[in-house]
N, C-alpha and C positions, 0 to 999 in steps of 0.2 A: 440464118447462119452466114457466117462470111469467111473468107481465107485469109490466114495471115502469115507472110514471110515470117520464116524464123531466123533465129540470128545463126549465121558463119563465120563466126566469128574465128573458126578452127581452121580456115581457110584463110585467115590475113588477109583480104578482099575487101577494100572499098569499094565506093556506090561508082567511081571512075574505071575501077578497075573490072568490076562487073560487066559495067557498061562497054567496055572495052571488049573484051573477053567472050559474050554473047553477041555482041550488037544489036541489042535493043536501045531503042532511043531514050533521052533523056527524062522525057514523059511519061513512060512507061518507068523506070525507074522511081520518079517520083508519084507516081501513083502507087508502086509496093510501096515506097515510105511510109505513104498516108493512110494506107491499107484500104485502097482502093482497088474496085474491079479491073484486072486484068484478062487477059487471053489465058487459055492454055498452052497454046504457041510459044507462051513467053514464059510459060513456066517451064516447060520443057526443054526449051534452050537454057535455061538457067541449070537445070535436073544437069545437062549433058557436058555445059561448060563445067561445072563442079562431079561429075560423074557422081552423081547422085540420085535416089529415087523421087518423088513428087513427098510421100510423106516424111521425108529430110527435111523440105525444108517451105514447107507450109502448114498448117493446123486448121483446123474447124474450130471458129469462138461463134459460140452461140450466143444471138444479142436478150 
């Protein structure tokens, strides 16, 4: 299984502005793009900069 960013798109939020907003680095952004492994650290900052929970805005896709 793997995790995959959902879209916030209910947020008006681009990938600069996320980047902004949390400050994780550019890398890390592009690795949620690709739906590559991240931290939780970094999901977490993301959950807090969007006052959000973890299941907002990732999912389990089973391969």
């Amino acid at each position: 299984m793997i995790f995959k960013l959902r879209n916030r798109t209910d947020k008006n939020m681009n990938k600069a502005q996320l980047r902004k907003l949390t400050g994780i680095s550019s890398a890390s952004i592009a690795k949620l793009g690709k739906g590559e492994n991240v931290t939780t650290d970094i999901l977490l900052r993301i959950c807090e900069a969007l006052d959000c929970d973890l299941p907002d805005i990732v999912e389990i896709v089973k391969e």
